[in-house]
C-alpha positions in Angstrom: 103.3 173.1 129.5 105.7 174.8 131.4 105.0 177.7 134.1 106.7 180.7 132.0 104.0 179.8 129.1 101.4 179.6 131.8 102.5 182.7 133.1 102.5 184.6 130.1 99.1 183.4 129.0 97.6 184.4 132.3 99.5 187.7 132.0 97.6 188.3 128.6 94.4 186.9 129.9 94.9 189.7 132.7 95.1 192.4 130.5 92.9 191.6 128.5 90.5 191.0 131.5 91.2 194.5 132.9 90.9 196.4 130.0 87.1 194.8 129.6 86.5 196.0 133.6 88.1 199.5 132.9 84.8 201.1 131.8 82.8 199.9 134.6 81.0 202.3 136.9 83.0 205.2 135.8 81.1 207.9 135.1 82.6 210.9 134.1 83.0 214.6 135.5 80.1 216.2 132.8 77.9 213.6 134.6 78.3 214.2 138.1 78.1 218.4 137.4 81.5 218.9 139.4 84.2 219.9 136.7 87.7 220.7 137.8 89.3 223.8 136.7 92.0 222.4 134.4 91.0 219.2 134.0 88.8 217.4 130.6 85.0 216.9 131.6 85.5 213.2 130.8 87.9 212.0 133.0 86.2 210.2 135.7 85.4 211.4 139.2 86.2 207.9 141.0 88.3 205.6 138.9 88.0 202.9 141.4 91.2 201.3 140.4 91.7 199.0 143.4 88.5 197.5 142.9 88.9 196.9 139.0 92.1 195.4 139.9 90.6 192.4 142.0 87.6 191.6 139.9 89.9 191.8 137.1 92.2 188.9 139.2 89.4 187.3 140.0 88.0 187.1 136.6 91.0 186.4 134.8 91.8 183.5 137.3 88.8 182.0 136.6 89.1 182.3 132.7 92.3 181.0 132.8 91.3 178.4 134.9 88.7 177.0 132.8 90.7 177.5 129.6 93.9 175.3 131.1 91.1 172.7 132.8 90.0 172.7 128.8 93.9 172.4 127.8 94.6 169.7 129.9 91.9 167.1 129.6 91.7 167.6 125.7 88.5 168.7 126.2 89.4 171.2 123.2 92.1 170.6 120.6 93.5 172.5 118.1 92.4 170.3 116.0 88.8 171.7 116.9 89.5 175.3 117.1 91.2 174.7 114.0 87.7 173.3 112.1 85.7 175.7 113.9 87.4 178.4 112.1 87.1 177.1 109.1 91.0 176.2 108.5 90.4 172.1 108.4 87.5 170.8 106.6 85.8 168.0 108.9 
């Protein structure tokens, strides 16, 4: 596999990743009782981005990780995925 594939898969795995760790802890400004003047009662007080951005590196390293251990000792094949979904009959 070459490192612009791996590259790219982890750059999906990423985003994918950070759009699961988006909603956590956010709570929004109805909650807290402090709404701006001008601004939608939903949008969060403290986004946290920094944070959300290393757990999502962390997390998406380790996914990746496991999913390119799984690549690379045949541990899963297509072949499996393939008959797990129901495309090959075993």
């Amino acid at each position: 596999m070459s490192w612009t594939t791996i590259a790219a898969i982890y750059f999906i795995v990423w985003w994918l990743v950070l759009f699961a760790v988006l909603p956590w802890g956010v709570s929004s400004q109805y909650e807290a009782g402090e709404i701006a003047p001008g601004t939608d009662p939903g949008a969060p007080v403290l986004h946290g981005l920094k944070a959300k951005l290393a757990w999502t590196t962390v997390v998406s390293g380790v996914l990746f990780g496991l999913f390119y251990w799984a690549f690379v000792t045949r541990t899963v094949t297509l072949e499996d995925l393939a008959t797990l979904w129901g495309l090959l009959k075993s």
